[in-house]
C-alpha positions as a Markdown table, in Angstrom:
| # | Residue | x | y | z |
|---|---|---|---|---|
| 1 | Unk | -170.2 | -43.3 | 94.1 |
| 2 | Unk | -168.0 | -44.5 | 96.8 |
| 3 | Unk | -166.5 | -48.5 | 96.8 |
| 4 | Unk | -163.6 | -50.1 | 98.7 |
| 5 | Unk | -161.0 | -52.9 | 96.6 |
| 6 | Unk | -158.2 | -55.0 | 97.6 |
| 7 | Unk | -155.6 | -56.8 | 95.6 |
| 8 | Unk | -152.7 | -59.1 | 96.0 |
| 9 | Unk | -149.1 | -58.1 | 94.6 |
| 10 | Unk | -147.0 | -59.9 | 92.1 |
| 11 | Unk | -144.3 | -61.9 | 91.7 |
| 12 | Unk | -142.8 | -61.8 | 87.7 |
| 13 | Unk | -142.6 | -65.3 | 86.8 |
| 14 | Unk | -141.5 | -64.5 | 82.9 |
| 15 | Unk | -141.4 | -60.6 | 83.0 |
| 16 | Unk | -141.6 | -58.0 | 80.8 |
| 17 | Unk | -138.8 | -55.2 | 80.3 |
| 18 | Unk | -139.4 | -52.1 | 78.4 |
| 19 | Unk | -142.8 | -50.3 | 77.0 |
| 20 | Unk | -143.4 | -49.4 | 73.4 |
| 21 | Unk | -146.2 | -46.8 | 74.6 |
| 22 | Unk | -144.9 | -45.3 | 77.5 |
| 23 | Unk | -148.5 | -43.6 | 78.3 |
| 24 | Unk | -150.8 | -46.4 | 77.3 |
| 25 | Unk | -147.6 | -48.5 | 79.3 |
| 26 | Unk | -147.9 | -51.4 | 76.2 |
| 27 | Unk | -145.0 | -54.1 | 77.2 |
| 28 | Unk | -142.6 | -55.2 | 74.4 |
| 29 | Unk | -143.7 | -58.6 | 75.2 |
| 30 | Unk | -146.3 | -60.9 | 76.8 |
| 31 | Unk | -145.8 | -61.6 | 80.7 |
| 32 | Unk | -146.8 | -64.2 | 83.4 |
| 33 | Unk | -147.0 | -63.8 | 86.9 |
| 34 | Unk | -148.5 | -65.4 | 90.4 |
| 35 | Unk | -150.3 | -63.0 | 93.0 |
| 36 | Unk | -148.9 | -63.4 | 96.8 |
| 37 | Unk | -150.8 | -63.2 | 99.4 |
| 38 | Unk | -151.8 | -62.5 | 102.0 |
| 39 | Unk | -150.0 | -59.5 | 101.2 |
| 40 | Unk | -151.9 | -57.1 | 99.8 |
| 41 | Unk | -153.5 | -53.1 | 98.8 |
| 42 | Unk | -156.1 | -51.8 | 100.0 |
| 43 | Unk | -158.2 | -48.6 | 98.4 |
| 44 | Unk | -161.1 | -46.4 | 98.8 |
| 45 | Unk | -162.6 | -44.5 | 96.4 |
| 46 | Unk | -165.1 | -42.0 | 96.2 |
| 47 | Unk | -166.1 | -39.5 | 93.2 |
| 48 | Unk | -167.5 | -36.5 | 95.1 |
| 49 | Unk | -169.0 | -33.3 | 93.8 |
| 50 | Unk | -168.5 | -31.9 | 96.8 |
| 51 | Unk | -164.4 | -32.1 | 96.9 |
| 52 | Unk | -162.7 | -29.0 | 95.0 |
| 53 | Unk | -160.5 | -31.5 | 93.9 |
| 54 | Unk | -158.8 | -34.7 | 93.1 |
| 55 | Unk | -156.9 | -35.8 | 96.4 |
| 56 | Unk | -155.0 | -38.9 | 96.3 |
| 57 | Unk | -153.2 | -40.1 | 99.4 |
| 58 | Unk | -151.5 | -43.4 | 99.7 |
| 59 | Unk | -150.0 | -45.0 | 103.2 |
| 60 | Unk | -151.3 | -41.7 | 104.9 |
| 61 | Unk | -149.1 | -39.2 | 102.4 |
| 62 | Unk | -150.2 | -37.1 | 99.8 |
| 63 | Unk | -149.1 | -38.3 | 96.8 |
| 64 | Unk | -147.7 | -35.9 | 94.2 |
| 65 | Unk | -145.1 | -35.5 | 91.0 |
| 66 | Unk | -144.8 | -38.3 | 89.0 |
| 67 | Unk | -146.7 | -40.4 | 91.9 |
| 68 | Unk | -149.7 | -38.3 | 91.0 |
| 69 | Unk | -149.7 | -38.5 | 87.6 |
| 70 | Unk | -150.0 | -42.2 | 87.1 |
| 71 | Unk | -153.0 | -42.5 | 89.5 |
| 72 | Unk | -154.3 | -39.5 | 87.0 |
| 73 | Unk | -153.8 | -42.1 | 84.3 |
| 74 | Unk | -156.5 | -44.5 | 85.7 |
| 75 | Unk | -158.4 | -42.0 | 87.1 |
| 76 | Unk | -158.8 | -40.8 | 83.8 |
| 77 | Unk | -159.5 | -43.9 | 82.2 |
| 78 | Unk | -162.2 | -44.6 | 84.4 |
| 79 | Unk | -164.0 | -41.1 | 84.1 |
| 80 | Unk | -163.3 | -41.5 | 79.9 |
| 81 | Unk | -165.6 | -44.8 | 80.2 |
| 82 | Unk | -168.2 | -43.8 | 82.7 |
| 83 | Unk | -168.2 | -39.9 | 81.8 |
| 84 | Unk | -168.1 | -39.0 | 85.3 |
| 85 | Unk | -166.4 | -35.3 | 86.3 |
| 86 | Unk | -166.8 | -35.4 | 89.9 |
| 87 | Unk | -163.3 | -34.6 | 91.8 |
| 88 | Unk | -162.3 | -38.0 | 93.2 |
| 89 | Unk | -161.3 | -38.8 | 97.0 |
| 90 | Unk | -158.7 | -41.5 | 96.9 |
| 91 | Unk | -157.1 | -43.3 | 99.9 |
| 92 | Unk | -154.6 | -46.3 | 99.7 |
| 93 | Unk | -152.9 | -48.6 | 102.4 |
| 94 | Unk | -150.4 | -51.6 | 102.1 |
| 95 | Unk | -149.8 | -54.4 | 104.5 |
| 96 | Unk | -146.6 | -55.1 | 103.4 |
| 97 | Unk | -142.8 | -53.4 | 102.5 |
| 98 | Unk | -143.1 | -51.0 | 99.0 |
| 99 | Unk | -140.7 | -50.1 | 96.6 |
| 100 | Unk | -138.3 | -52.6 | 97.3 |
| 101 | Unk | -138.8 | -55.3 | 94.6 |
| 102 | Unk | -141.9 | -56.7 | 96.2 |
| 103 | Unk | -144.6 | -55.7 | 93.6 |
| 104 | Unk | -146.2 | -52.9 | 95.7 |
| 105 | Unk | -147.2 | -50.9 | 92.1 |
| 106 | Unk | -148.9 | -54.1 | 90.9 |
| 107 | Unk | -151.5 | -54.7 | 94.3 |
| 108 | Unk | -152.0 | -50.8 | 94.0 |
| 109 | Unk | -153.1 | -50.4 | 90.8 |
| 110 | Unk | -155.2 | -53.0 | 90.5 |
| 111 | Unk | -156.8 | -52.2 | 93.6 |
| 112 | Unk | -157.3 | -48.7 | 92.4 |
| 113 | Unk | -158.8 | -49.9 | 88.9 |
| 114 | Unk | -161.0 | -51.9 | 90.8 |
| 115 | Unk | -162.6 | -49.7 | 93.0 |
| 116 | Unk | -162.8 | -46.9 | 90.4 |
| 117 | Unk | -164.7 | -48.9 | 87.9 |
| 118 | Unk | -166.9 | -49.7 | 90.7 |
| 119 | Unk | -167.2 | -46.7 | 92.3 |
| 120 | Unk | -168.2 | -45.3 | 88.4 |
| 121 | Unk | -170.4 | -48.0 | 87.9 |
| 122 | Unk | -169.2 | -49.5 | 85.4 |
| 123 | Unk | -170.1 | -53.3 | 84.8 |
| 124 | Unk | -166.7 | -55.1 | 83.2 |
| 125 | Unk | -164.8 | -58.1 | 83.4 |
| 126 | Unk | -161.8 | -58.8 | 85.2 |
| 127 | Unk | -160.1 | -58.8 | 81.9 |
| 128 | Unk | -161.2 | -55.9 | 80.6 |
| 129 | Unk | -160.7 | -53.9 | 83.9 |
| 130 | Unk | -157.1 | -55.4 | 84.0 |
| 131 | Unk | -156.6 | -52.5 | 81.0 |
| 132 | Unk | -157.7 | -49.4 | 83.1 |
| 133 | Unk | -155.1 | -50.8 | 86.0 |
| 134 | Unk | -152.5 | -51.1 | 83.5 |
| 135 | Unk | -152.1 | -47.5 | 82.4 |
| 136 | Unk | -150.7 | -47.2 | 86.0 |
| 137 | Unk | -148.6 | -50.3 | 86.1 |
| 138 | Unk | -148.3 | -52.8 | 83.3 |
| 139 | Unk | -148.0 | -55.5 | 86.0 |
| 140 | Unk | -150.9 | -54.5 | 87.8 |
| 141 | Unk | -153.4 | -56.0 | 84.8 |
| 142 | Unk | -152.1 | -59.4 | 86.6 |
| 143 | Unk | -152.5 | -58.5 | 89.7 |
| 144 | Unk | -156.4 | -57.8 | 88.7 |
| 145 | Unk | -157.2 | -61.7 | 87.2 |
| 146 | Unk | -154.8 | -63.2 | 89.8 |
| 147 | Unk | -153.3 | -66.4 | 90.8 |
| 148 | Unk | -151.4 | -66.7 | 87.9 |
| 149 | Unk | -151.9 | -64.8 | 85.0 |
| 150 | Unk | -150.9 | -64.0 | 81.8 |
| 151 | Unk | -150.5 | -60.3 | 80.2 |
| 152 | Unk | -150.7 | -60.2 | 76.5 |
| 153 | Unk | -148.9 | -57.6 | 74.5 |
| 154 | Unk | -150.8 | -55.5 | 71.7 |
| 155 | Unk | -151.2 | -52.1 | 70.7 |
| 156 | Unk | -154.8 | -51.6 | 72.0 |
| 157 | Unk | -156.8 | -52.6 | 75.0 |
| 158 | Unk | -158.2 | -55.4 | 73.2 |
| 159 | Unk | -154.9 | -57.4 | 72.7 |
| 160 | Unk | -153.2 | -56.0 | 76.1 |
| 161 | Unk | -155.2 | -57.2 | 78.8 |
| 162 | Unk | -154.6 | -60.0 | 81.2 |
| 163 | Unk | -156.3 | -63.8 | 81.6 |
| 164 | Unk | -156.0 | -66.1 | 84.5 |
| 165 | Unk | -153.8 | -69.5 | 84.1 |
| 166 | Unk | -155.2 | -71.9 | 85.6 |
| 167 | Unk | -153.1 | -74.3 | 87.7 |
| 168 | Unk | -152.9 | -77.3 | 90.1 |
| 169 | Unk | -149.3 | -75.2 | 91.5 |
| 170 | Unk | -151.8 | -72.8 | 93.3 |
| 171 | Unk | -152.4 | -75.0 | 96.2 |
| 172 | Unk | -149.0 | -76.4 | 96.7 |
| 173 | Unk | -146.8 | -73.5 | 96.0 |
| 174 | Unk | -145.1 | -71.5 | 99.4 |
| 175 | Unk | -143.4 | -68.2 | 99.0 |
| 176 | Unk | -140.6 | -66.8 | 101.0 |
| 177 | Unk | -139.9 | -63.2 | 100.7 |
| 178 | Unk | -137.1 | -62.0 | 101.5 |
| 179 | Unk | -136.5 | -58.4 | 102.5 |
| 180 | Unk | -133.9 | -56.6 | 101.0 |
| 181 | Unk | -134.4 | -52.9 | 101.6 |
| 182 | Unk | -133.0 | -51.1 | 98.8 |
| 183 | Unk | -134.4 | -48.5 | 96.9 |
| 184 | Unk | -134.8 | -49.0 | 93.4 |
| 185 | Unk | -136.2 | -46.6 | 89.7 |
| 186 | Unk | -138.4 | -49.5 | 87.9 |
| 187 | Unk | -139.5 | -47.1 | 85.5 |
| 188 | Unk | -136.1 | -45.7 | 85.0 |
| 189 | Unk | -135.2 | -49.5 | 84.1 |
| 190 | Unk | -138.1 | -49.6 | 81.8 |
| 191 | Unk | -137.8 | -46.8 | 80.0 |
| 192 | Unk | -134.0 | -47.6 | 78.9 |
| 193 | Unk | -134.4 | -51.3 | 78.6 |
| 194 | Unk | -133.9 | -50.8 | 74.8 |
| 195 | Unk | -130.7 | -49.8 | 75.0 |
| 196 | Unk | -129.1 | -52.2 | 76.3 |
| 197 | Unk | -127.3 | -54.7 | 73.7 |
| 198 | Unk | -128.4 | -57.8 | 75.4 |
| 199 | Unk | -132.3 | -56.7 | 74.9 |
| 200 | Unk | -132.5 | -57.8 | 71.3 |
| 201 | Unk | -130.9 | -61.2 | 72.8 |
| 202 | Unk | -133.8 | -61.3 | 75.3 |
| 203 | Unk | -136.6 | -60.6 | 72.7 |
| 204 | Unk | -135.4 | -63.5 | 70.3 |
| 205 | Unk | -135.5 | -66.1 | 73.5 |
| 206 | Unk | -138.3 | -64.6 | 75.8 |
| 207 | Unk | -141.4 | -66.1 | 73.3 |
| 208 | Unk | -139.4 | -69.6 | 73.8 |
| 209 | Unk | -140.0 | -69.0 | 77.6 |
| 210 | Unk | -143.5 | -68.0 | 77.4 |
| 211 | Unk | -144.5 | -71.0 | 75.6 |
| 212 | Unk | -142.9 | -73.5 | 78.1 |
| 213 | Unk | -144.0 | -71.4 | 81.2 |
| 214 | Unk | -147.5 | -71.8 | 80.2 |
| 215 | Unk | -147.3 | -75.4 | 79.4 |
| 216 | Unk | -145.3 | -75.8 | 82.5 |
| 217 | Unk | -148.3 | -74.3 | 84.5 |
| 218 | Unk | -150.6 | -76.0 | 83.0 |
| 219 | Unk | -148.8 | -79.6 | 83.8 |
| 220 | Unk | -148.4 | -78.7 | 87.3 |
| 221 | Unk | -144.6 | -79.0 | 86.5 |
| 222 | Unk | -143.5 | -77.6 | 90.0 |
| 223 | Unk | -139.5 | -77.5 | 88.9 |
| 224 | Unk | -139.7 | -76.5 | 85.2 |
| 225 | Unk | -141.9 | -73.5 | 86.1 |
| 226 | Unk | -139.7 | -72.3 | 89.0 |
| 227 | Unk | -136.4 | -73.2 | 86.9 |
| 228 | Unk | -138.0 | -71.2 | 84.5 |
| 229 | Unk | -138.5 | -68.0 | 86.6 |
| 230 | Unk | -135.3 | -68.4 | 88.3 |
| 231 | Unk | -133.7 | -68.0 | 84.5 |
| 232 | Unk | -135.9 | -65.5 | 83.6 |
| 233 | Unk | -134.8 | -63.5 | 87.0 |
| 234 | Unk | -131.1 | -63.7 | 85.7 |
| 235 | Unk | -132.1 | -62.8 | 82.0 |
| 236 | Unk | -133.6 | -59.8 | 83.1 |
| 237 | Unk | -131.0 | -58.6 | 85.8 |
| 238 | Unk | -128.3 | -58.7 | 82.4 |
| 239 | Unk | -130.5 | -56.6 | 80.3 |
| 240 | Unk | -130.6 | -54.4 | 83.2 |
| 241 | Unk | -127.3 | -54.1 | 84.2 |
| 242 | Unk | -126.3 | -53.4 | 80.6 |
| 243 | Unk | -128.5 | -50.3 | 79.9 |
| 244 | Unk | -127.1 | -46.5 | 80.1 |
| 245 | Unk | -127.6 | -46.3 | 83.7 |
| 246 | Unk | -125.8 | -49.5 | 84.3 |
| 247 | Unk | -128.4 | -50.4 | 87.6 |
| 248 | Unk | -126.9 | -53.3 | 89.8 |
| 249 | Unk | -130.2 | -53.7 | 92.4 |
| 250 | Unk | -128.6 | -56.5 | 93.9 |
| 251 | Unk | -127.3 | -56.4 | 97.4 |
| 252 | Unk | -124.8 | -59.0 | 99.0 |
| 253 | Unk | -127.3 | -60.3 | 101.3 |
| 254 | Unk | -129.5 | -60.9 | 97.6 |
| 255 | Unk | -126.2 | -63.2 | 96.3 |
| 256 | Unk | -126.3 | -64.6 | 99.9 |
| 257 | Unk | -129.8 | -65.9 | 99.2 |
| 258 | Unk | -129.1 | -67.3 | 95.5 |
| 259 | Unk | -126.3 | -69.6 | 96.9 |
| 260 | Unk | -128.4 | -70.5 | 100.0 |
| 261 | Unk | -131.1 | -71.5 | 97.5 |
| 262 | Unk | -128.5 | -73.7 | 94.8 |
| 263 | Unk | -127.2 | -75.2 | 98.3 |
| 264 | Unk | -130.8 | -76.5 | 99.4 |
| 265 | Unk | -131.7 | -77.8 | 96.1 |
| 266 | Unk | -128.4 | -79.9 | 95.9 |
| 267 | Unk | -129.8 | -81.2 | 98.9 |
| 268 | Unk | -132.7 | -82.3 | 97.4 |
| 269 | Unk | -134.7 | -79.5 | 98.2 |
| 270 | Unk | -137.4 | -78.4 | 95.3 |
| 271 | Unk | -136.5 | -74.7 | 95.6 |
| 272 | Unk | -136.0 | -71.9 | 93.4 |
| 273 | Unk | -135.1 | -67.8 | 93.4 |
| 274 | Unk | -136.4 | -65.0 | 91.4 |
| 275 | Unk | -136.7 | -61.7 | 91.4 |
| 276 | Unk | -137.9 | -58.9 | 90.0 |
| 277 | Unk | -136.7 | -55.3 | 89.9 |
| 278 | Unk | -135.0 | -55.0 | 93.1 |
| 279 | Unk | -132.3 | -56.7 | 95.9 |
| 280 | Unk | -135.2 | -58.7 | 97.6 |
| 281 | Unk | -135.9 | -62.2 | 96.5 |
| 282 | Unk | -139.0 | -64.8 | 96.3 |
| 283 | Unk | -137.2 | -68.2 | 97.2 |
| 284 | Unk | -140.4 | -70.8 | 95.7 |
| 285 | Unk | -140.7 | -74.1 | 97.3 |
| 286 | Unk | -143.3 | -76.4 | 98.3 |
| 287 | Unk | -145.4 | -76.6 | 101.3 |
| 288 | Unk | -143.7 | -79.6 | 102.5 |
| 289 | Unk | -140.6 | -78.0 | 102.6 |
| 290 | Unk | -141.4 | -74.1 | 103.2 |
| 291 | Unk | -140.4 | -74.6 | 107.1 |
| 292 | Unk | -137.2 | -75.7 | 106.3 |
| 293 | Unk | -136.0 | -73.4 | 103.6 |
| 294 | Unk | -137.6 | -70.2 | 105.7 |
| 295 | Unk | -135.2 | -71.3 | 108.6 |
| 296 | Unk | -132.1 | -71.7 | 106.1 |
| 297 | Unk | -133.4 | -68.4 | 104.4 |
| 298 | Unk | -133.3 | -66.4 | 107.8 |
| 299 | Unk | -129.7 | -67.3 | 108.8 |
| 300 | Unk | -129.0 | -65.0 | 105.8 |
| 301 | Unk | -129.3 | -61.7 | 108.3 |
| 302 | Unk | -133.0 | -61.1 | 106.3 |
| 303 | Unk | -136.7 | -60.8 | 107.3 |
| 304 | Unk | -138.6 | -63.5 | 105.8 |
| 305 | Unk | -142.3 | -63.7 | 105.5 |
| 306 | Unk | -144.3 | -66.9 | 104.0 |
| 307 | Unk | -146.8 | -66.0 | 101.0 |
| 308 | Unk | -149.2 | -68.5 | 99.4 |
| 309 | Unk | -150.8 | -67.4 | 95.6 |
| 310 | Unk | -153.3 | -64.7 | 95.8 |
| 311 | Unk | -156.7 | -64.5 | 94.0 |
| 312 | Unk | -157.9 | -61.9 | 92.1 |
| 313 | Unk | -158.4 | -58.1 | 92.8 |
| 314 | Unk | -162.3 | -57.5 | 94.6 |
| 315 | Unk | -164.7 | -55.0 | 95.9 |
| 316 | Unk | -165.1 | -55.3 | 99.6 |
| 317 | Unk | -168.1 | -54.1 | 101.6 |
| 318 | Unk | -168.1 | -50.5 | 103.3 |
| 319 | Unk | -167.2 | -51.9 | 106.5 |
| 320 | Unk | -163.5 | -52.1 | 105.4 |
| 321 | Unk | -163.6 | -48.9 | 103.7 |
| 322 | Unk | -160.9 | -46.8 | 104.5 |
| 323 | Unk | -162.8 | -43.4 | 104.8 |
């Protein structure tokens, strides 16, 4: 009962803010997304009668607190559906930055969903498995169907599971990321997104945004998707900033970029920002123009690192395991 999975991070394209269910983690709202790679998570499972107990480690530390309890959540999924009660052994690497606006909770979950299930044997879809990842991170059912893919709201796991949208963008699209290390609550943001008075504002427009992103995608409309985001990004930095806590993620080096970006598409340039909760930035161009705009990118005093669209989450075979 031992399997290995990997799976690509994501980058919000129209993304959600706020949970109705904060256990179940059930979005307000439906959200769309494109996996980068070839960033990604790696994780090894094993359920192990053997063990004592449960022992989750990710990056080579022990994970506890509130770390702990949301890889509970899918653990606890899985062994609900496969009625398994062995302890579990659970390791977990990245090959890229966490926890600084990149999407590292997406690629992890997903990851972990996918080698639980397997590990369980349990025989679902990528759909259906995109539920058990999302009691850890709603943006991690995404990261599951990959490429770019749509997370539907609902109140069960029949409504709220992710699909793939398919898209001629996937082979085109180049992504430079932007490091901006700056350490940032996400689900601190979630949890008060409510309360901010622009969030009823943001719910009457976002189902507007979802219907043209999807058509967008499905055109293979390389601006009006990216246009889209790069609203979306701004939309959901206001909501943000205008919640108790008042969080302002940006970092001067993050307004540096935006202007960079507005300057290189004045010039022509197809090019567009977003982010997601966090100071560093996706800057989205096309392959045709990714040297140049990863150049312009790096005079702003940033790393930059070149990400195409990831596919879906998969098992791997024991030779990558990582015990």
């Amino acid at each position: 009962m031992k399997a290995t999975a990997r799976a690509h991070p994501i980058q919000g394209l129209v993304k959600y803010h706020g949970m109705v269910d904060d256990e179940l983690r059930l979005p307000y709202h439906d959200s769309i997304s494109v996996c980068t790679a070839p960033s990604n998570t790696t994780t090894t499972v094993a359920f192990d009668d053997s063990l004592e107990e449960d022992r989750y480690v990710v990056d080579d530390e022990t994970v506890e607190g509130r770390g702990r309890e949301r890889i509970e959540s899918v653990v606890s999924r899985v062994r609900e559906l496969a009625d398994v009660e062995a302890p579990v052994r659970f390791e977990s690497e990245s090959n890229f930055p966490t926890n600084v606006g990149f999407g590292s909770s997406s690629s992890g979950f997903a990851a972990a969903a996918m080698a639980l299930t397997t590990a369980a044997g349990l025989d679902l879809t990528l759909p259906e498995i995109s539920t058990v990842a999302r009691r850890g991170s709603a943006s991690s059912a995404r990261a599951v169907t990959g490429g770019f893919s749509d997370l539907h709201t609902g109140r069960n796991d029949i409504d709220c599971r992710s699909e793939r949208i398919e898209s001629d963008l996937e082979d085109d699209l180049r992504i430079v990321a932007a490091l901006v290390p700056a350490y940032k609550e996400t689900e601190e943001a979630h949890r008060e997104a409510a309360d901010s008075h622009m969030f009823e504002a943001r719910l009457a427009h976002i189902h507007g945004q979802l219907a043209e992103m999807r058509d967008a995608l499905r055109a293979g409309d390389f601006d009006r998707t990216f246009e889209l985001a790069e609203h979306d990004s701004l939309s959901l930095a206001a909501t943000t900033m205008t919640g108790p806590a008042g969080w302002v993620y940006w970092q001067p080096e993050t307004l540096e970029i935006f202007a960079t970006v507005r300057e290189l598409r004045e010039s022509g340039v197809p090019v567009y920002f977003s982010t997601d909760t966090g100071a560093s930035v996706y800057i989205n161009t096309t392959a045709e123009h990714v040297e140049r705009v990863e150049e312009r990118i790096a005079d702003c005093g940033v790393d930059t690192r070149v990400w195409e669209v990831g596919g879906p989450a998969r098992v791997l075979d024991e030779s990558e395991a990582l015990f």
